[in-house]
Backbone as CSV, one residue per row, in Angstrom:
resi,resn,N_x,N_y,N_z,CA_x,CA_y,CA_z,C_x,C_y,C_z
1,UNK,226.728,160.683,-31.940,225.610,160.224,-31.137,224.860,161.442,-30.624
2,UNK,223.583,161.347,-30.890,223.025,162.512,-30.354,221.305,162.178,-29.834
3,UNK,221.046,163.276,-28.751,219.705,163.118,-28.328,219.051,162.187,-28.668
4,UNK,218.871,162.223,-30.134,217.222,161.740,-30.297,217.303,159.741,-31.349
5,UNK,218.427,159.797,-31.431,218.902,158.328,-31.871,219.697,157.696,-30.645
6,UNK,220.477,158.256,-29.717,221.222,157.265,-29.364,220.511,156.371,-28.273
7,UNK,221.359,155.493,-28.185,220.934,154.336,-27.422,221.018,154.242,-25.787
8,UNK,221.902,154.769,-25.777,223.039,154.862,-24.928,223.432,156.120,-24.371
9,UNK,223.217,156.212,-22.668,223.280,157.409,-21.667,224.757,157.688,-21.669
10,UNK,225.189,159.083,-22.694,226.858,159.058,-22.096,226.952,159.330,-20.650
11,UNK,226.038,160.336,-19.885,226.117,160.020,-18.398,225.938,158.844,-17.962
12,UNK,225.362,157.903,-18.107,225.476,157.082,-17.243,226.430,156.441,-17.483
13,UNK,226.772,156.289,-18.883,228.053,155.038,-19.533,229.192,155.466,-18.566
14,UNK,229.667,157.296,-18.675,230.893,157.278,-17.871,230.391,157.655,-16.326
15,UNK,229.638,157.175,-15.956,228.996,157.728,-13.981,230.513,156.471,-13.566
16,UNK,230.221,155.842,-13.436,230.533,154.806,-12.799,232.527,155.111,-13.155
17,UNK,232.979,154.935,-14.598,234.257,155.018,-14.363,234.598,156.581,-13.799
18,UNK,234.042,157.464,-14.273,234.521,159.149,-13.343,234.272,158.335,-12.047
19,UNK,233.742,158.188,-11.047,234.081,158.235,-10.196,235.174,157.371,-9.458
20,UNK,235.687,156.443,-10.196,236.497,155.785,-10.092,237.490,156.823,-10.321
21,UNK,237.871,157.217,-11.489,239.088,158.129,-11.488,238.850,158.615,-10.334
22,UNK,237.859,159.775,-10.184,238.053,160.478,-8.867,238.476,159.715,-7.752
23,UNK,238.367,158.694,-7.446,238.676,157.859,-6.328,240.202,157.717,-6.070
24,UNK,241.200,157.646,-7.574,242.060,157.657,-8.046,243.031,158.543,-8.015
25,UNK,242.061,159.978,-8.249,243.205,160.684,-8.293,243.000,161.143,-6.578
26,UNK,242.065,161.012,-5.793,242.138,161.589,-4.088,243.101,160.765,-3.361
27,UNK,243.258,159.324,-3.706,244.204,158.206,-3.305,245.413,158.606,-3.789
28,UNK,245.841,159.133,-4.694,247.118,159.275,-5.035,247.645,160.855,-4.609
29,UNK,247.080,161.748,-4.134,246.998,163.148,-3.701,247.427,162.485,-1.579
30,UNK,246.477,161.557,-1.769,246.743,161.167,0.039,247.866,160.364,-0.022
31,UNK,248.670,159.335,-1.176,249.443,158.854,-1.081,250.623,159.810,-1.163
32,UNK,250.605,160.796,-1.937,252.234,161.328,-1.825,251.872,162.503,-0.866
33,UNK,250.651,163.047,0.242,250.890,163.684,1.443,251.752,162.957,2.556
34,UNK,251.351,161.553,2.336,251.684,161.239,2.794,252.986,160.279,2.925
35,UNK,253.870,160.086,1.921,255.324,159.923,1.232,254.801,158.074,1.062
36,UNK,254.137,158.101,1.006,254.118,156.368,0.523,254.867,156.268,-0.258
37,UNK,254.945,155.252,-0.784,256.293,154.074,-2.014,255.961,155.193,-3.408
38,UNK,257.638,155.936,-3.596,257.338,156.584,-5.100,257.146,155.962,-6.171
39,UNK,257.432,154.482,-6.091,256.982,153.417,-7.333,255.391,153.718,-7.330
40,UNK,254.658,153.647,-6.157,253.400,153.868,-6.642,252.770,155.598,-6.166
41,UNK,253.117,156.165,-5.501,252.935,157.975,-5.534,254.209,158.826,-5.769
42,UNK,254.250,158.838,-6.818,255.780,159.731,-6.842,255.179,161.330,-6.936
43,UNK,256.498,161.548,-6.091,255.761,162.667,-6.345,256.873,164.074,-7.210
44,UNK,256.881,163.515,-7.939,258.117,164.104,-8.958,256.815,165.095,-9.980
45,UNK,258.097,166.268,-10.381,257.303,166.764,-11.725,256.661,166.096,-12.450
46,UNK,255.212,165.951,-12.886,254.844,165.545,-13.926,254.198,163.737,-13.740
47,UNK,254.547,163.525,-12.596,254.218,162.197,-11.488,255.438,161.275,-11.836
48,UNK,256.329,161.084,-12.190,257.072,160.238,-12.640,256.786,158.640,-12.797
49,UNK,255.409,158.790,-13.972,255.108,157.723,-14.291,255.026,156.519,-13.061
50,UNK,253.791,157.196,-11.899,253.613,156.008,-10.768,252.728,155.345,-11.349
51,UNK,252.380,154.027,-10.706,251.692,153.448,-11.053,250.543,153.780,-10.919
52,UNK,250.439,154.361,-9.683,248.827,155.027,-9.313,247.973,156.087,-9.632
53,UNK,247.508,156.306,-10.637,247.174,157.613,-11.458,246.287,157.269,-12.380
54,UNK,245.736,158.333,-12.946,244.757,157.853,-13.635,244.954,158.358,-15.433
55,UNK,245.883,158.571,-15.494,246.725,158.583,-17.198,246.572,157.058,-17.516
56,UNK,246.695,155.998,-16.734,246.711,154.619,-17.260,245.394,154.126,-17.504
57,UNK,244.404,154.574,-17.136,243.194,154.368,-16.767,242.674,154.395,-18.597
58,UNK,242.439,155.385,-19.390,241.973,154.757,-21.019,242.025,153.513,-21.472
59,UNK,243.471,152.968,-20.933,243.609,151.623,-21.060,242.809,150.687,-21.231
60,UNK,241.739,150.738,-20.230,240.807,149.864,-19.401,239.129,150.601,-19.648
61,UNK,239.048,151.654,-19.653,237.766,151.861,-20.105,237.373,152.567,-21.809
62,UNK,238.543,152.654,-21.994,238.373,152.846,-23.598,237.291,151.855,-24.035
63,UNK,238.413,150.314,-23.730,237.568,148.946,-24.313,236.164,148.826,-23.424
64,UNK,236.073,149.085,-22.112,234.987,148.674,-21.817,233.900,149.794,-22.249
65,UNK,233.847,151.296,-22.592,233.064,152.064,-23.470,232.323,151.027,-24.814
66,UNK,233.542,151.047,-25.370,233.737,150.001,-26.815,233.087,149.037,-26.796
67,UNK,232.930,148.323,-25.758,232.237,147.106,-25.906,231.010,147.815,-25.206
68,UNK,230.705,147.909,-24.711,229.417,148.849,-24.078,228.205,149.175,-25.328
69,UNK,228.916,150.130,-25.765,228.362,150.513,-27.306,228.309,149.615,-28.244
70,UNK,228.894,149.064,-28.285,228.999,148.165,-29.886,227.523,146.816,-29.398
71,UNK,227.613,146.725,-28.064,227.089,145.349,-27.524,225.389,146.115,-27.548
72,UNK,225.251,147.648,-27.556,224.105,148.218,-27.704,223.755,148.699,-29.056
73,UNK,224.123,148.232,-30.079,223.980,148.532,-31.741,224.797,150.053,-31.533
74,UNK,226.035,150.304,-30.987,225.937,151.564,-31.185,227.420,151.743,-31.777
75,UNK,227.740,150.769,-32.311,229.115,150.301,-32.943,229.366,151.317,-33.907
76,UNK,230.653,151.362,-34.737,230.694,151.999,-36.069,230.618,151.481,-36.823
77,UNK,230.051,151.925,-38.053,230.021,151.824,-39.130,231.063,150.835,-39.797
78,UNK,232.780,151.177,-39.607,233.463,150.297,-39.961,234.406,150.728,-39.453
79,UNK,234.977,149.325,-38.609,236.146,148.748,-37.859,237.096,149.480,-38.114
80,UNK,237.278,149.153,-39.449,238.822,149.923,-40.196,238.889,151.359,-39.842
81,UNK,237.886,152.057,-40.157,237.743,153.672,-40.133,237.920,154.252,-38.572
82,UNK,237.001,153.353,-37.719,237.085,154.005,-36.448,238.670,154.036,-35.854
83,UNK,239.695,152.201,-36.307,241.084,152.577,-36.035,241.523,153.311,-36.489
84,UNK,241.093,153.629,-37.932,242.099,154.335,-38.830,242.163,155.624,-38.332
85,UNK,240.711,156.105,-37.848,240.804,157.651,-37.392,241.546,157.929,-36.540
86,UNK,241.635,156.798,-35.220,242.241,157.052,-33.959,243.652,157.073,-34.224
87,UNK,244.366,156.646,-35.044,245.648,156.043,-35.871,246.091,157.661,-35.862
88,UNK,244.907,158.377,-36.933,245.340,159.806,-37.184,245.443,160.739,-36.802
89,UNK,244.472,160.459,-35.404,244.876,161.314,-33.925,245.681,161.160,-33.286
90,UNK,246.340,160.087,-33.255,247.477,159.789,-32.575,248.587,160.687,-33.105
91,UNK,248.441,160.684,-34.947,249.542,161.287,-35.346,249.737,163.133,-35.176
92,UNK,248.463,163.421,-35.010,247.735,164.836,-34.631,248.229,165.270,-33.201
93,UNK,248.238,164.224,-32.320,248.665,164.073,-30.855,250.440,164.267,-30.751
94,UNK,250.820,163.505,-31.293,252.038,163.024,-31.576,253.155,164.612,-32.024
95,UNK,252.216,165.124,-33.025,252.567,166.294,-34.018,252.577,167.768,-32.924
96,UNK,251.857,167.839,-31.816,251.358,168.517,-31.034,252.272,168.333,-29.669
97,UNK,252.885,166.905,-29.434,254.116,166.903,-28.840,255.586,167.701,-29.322
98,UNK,255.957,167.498,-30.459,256.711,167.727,-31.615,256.779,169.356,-31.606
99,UNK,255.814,169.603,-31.926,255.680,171.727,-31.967,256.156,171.998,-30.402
100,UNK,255.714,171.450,-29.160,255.703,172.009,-27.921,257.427,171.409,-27.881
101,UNK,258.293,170.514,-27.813,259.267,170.413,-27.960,260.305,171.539,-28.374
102,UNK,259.465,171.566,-29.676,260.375,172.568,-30.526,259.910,173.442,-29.947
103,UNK,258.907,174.211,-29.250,259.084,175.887,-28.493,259.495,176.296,-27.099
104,UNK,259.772,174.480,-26.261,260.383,174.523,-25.365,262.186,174.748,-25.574
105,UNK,262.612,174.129,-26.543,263.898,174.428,-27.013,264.483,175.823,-27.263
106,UNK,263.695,176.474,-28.438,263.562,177.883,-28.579,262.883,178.687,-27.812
107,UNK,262.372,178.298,-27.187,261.428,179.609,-26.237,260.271,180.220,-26.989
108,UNK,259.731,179.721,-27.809,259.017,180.805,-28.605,257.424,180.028,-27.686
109,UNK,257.419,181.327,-27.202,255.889,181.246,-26.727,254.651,180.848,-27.678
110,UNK,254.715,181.030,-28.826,253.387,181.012,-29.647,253.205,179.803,-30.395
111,UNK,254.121,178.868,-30.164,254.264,177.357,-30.645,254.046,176.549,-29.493
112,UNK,254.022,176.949,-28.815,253.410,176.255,-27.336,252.081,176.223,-26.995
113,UNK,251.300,177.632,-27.534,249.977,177.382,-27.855,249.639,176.618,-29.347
114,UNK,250.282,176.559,-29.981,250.248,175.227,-30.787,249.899,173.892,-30.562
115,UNK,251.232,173.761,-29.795,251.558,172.580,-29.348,249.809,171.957,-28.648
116,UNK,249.642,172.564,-27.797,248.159,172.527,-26.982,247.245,172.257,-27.790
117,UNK,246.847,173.328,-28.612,245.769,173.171,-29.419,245.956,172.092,-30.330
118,UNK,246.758,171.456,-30.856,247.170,170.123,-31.953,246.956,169.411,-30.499
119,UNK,247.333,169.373,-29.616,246.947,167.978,-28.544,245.496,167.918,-28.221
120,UNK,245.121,169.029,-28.350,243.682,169.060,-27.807,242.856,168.366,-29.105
121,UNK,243.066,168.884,-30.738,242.610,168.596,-31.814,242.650,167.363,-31.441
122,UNK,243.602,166.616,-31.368,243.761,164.776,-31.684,242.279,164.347,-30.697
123,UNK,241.941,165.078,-29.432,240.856,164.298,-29.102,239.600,164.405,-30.108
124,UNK,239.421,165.070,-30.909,238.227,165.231,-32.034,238.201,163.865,-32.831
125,UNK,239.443,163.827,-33.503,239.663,163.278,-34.773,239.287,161.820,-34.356
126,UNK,239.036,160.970,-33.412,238.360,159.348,-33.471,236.827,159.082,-33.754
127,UNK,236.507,160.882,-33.132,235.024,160.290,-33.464,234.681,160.302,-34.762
128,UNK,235.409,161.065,-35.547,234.928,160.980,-37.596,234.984,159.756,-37.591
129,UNK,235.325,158.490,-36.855,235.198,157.476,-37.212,234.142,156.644,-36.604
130,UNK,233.992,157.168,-35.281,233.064,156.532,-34.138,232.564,157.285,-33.272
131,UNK,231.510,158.134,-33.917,231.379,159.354,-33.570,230.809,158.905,-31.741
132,UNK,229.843,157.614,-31.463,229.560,157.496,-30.099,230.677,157.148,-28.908
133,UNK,231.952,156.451,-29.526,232.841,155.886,-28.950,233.607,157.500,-28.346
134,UNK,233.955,158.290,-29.586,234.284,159.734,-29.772,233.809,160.652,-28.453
135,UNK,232.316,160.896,-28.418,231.693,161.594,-27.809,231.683,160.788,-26.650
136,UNK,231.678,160.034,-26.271,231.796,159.083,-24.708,233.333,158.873,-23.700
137,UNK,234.245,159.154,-24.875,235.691,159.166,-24.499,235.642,160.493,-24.181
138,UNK,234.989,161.538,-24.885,235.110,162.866,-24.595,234.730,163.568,-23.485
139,UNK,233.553,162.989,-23.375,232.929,163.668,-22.001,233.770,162.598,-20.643
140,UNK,234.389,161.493,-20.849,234.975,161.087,-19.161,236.216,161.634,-19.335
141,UNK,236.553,162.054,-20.580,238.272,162.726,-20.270,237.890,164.202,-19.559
142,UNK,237.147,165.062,-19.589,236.842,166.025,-19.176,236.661,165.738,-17.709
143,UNK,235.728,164.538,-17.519,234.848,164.570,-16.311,235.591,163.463,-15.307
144,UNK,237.524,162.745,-15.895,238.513,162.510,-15.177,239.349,164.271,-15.086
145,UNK,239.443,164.851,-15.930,240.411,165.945,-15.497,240.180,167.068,-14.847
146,UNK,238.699,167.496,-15.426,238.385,168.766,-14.077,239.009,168.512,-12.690
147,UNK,238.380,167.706,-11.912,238.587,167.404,-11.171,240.454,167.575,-10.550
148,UNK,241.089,167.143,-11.532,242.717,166.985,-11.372,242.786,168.903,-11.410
149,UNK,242.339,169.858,-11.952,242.774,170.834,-12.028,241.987,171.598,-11.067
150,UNK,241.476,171.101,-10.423,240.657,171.678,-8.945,241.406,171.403,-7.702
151,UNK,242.341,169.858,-7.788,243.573,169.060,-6.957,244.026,170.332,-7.092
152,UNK,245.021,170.307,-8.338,245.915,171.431,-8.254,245.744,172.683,-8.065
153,UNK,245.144,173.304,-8.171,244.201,174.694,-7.658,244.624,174.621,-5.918
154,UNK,244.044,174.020,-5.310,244.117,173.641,-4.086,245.683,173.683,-3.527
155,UNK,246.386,172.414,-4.356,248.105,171.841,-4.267,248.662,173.720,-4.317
156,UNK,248.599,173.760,-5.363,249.688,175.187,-5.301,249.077,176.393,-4.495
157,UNK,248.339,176.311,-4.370,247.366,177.522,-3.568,248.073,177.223,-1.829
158,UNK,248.642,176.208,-1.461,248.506,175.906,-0.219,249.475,176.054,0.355
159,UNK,249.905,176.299,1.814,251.028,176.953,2.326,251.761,178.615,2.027
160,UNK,250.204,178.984,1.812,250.690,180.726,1.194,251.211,180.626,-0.235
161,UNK,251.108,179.812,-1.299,251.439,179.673,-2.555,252.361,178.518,-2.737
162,UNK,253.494,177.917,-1.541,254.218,177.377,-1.797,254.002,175.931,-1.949
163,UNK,253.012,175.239,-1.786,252.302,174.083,-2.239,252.496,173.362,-1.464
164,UNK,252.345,171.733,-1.185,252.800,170.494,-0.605,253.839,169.790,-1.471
165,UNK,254.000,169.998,-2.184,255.404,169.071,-2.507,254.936,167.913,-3.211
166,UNK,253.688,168.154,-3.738,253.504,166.784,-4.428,253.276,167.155,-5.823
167,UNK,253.022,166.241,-6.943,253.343,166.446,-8.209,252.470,167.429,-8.921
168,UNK,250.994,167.423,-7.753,250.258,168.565,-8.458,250.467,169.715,-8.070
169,UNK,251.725,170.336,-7.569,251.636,171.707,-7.345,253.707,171.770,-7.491
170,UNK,254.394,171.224,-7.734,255.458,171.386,-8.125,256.474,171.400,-9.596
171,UNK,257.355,171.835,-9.375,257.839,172.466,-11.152,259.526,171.941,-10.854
172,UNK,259.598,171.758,-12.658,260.555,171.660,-12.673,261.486,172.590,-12.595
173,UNK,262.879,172.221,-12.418,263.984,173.351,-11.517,264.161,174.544,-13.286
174,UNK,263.532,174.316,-14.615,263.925,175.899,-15.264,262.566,176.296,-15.224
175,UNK,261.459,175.733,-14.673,260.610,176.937,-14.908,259.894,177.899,-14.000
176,UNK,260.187,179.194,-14.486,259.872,180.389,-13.695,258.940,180.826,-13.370
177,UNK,258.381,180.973,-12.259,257.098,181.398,-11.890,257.194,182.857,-11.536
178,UNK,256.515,183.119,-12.134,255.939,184.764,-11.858,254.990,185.005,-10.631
179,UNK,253.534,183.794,-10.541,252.508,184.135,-10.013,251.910,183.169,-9.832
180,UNK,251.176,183.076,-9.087,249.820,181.670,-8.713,249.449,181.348,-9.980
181,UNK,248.737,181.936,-10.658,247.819,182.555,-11.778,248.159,181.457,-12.976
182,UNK,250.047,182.469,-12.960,250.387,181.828,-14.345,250.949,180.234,-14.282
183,UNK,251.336,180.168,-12.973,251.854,178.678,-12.490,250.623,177.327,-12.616
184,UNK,249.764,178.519,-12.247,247.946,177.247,-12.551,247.620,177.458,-13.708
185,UNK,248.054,178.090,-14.944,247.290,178.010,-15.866,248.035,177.350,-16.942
186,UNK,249.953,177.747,-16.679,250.692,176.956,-17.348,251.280,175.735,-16.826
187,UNK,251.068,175.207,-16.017,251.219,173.662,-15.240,249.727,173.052,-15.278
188,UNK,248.780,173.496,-14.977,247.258,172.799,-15.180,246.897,172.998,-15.801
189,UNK,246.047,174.303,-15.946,244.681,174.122,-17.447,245.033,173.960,-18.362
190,UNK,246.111,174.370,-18.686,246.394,173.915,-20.548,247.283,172.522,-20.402
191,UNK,247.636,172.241,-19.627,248.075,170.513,-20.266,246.799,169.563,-19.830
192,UNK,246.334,170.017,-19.008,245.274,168.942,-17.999,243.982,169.154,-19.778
193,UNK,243.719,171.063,-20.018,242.509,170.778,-20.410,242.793,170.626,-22.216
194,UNK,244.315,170.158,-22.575,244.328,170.095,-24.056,245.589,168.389,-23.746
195,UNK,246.536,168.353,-23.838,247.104,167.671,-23.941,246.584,166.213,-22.908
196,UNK,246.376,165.985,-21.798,245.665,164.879,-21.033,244.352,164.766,-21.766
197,UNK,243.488,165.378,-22.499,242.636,165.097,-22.841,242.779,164.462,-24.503
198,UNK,243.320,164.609,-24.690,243.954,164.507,-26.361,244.247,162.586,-25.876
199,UNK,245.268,162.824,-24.483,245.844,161.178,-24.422,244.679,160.690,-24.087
200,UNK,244.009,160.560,-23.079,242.823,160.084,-23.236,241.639,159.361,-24.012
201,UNK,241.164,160.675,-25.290,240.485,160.046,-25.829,241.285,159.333,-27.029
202,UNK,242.268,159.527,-27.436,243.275,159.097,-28.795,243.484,157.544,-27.769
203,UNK,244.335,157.313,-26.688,244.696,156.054,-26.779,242.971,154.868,-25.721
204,UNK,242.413,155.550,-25.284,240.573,154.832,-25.204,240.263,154.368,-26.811
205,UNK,240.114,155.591,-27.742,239.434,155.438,-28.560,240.245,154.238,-29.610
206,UNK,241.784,154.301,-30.013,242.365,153.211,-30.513,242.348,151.811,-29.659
207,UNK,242.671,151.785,-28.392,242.110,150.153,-28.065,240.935,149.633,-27.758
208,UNK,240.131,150.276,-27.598,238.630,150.485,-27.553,238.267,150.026,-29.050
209,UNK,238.426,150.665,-29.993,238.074,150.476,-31.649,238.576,149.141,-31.552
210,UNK,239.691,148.516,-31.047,240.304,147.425,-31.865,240.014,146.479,-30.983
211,UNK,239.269,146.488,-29.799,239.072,145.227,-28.701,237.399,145.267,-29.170
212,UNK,236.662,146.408,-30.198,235.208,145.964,-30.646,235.445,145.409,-31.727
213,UNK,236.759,145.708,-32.605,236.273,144.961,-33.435,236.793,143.591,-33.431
214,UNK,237.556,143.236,-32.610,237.895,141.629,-32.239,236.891,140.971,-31.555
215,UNK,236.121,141.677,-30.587,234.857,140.886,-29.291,234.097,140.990,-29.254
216,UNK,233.238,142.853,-29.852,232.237,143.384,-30.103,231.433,142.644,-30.842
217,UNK,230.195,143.337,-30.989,228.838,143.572,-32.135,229.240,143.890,-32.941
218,UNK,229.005,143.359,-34.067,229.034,143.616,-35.437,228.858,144.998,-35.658
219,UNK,229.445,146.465,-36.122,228.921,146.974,-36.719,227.820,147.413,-37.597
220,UNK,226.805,148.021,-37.407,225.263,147.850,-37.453,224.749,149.585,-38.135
221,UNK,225.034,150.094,-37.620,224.398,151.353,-38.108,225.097,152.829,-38.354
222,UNK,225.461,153.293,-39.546,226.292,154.098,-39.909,226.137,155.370,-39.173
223,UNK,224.944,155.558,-38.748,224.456,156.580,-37.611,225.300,157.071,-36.614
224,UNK,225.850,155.637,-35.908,226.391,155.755,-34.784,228.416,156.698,-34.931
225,UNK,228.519,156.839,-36.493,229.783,157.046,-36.651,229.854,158.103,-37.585
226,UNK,228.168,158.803,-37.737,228.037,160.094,-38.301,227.578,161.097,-37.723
């Protein structure tokens, strides 16, 4: 989707859900300051899968992107292709878990930037199929996660380095911190700005593809998926 064909404001399409995330992730930053229920703010390494967060969130605006677009001629080309792509990001995603595994086991530092960059790749690979669905998942995964790595900036920065105790500024008991620096760049920017973004647009862009092509607009113009 670009300038001078599309239909459809990716700012405006994602105004409305970014700020919802943001709403999301400040509520869940005030929920575990403040020790609310860890079923819904945990505040464990890594969040321990609370309910309140905004990782669940693709869920829900993948499809409503999807139908957004498709309901504005801005559908793909074909149904099959746009799942099929997201199918293959997943496996790109998936593959990018797999390498970081294996260099957390061995230690080898340089498969870990692997690992990242294959998570980050998988967010590319839906739009070869749907290139507007693609580029619209892309820009709110960015414009849900900045934000989370500005939280944490803040989280670990606070109490003279030693953080608040909540999931955005704490580590698990083997890993070693050297420095502010390396603690924010290997706990946030590289999972927040390759791997969260990878989940994002890979699982938006697969239920999104498959709730247009069950509810959506017909597929209409090959444009929208080149």
């Amino acid at each position: 989707m670009n300038a001078t064909n599309s239909k459809v404001s990716i700012g405006s399409l994602i105004l409305i859900p970014a700020v919802i995330t943001l709403a999301v992730t400040i509520l869940r930053l005030v929920g575990e300051l403040e020790h609310w229920a860890p079923l819904f703010f945990n505040r464990a390494p890594g969040g321990g899968a609370a309910l309140v967060g905004i990782s669940w969130l693709p869920i829900i605006f993948g499809p409503y992107f999807a139908l957004k677009l498709a309901g504005a001629d801005e559908g793909p080309a074909s149904s099959g292709k746009a799942i099929g792509m997201c199918v293959v990001g997943l496996v790109v995603f998936i593959a990018g878990i797999a390498v970081f595994s294996v260099a957390n086991k061995k230690n080898i530092a340089p498969l870990y930037l692997v690992g990242f960059a294959l998570q980050l790749a998988s967010a590319f690979v839906p739009r070869i199929g749907w290139k507007a669905l693609g580029n619209t998942l892309l820009a709110y995964a960015f414009a849900a996660r900045i934000p989370v790595v500005v939280v944490m900036f803040i989280a670990m920065s606070a109490n003279g380095g030693q953080g608040w105790g909540t999931h955005y500024d704490v580590t698990t008991p083997g890993f070693k911190v050297t420095s502010l620096a390396q603690k924010f760049i290997d706990l946030s920017v590289l999972p927040q700005m390759t791997l969260w973004i990878g989940w994002t647009v890979v699982l938006g862009g697969l239920l999104g593809a498959i709730i247009a092509a069950a509810f959506g607009r017909r597929a209409v113009s090959p444009a929208a998926s080149s």
